[in-house]
C-alpha positions as CSV (number, residue, x, y, z in Angstrom):
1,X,-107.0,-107.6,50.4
2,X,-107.8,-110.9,48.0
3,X,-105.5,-112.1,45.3
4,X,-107.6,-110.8,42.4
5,X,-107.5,-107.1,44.4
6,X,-103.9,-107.6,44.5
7,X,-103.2,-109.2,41.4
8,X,-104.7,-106.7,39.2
9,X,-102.5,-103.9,41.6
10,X,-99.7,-105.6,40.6
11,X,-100.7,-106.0,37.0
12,X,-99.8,-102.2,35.4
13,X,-96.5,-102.7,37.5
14,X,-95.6,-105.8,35.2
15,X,-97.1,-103.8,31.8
16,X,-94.4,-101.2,32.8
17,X,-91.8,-103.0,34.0
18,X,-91.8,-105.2,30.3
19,X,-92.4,-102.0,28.4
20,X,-89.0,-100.1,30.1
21,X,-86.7,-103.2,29.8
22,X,-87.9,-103.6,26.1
23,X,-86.8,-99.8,25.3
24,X,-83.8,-100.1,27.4
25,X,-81.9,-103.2,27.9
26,X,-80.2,-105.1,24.5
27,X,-80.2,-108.6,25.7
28,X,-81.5,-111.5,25.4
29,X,-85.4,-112.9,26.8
30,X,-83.9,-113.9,30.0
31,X,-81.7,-111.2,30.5
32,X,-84.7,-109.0,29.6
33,X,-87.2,-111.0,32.3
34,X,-84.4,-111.2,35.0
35,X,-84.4,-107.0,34.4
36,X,-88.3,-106.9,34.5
37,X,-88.5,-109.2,37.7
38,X,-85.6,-107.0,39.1
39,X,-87.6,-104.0,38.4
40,X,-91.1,-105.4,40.1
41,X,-89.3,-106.3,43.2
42,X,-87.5,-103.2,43.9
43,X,-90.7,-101.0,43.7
44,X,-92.2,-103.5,45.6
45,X,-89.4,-103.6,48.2
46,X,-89.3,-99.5,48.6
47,X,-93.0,-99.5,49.4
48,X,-92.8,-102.1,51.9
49,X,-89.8,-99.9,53.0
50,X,-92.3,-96.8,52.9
51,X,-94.7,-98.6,55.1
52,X,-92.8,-100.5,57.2
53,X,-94.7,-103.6,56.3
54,X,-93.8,-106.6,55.0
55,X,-96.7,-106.8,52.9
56,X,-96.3,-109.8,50.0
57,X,-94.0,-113.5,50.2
58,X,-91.5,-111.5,47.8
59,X,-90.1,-115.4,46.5
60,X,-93.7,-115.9,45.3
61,X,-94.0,-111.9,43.9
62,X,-91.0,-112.6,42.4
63,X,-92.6,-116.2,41.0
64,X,-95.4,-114.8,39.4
65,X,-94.5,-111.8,38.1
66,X,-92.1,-114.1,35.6
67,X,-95.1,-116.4,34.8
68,X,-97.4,-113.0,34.0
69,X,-94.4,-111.7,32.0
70,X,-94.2,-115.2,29.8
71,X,-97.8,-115.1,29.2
72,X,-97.2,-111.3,28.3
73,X,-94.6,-111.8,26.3
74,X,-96.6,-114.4,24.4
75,X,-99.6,-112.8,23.8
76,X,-97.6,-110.0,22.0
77,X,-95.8,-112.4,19.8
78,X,-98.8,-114.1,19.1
79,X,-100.7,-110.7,18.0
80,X,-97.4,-110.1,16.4
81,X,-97.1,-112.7,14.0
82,X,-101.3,-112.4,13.0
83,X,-100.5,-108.5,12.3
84,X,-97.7,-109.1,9.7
């Protein structure tokens, strides 16, 4: 499986992941991205527990998930501030 195949997997994981912690936890952007990165790798870890495979670097998941959450998260603030 390539990077892009796996990256775009991962991808709606993230969406969600940001989505939940927005309706659901009160604090701050770091708490929030700790929550989201938190969230990401415990579904990762129960499917690799499901398979019985160890099947991504989880330090590097866990890596790039907060980069794609920045980016994310910037995006939306950007598209935020051109809609008001």
């Amino acid at each position: 499986m390539g990077f892009l195949d796996i990256g775009l997997r991962l991808f709606p994981l993230i969406l969600t992941s940001i989505e939940s912690v927005e309706r659901f936890v009160r604090g701050k952007g770091p708490e929030k991205e700790d929550a989201a990165v938190t969230m990401v790798d415990t579904i990762l870890r129960t499917v690799e527990a499901g398979t019985n495979k160890d099947l991504l670097n989880d330090a590097a998941v866990n890596a790039a998930t907060r980069d794609v959450i920045k980016a994310v998260v910037s995006l939306q603030n950007v598209v935020k501030t051109k809609g008001a």
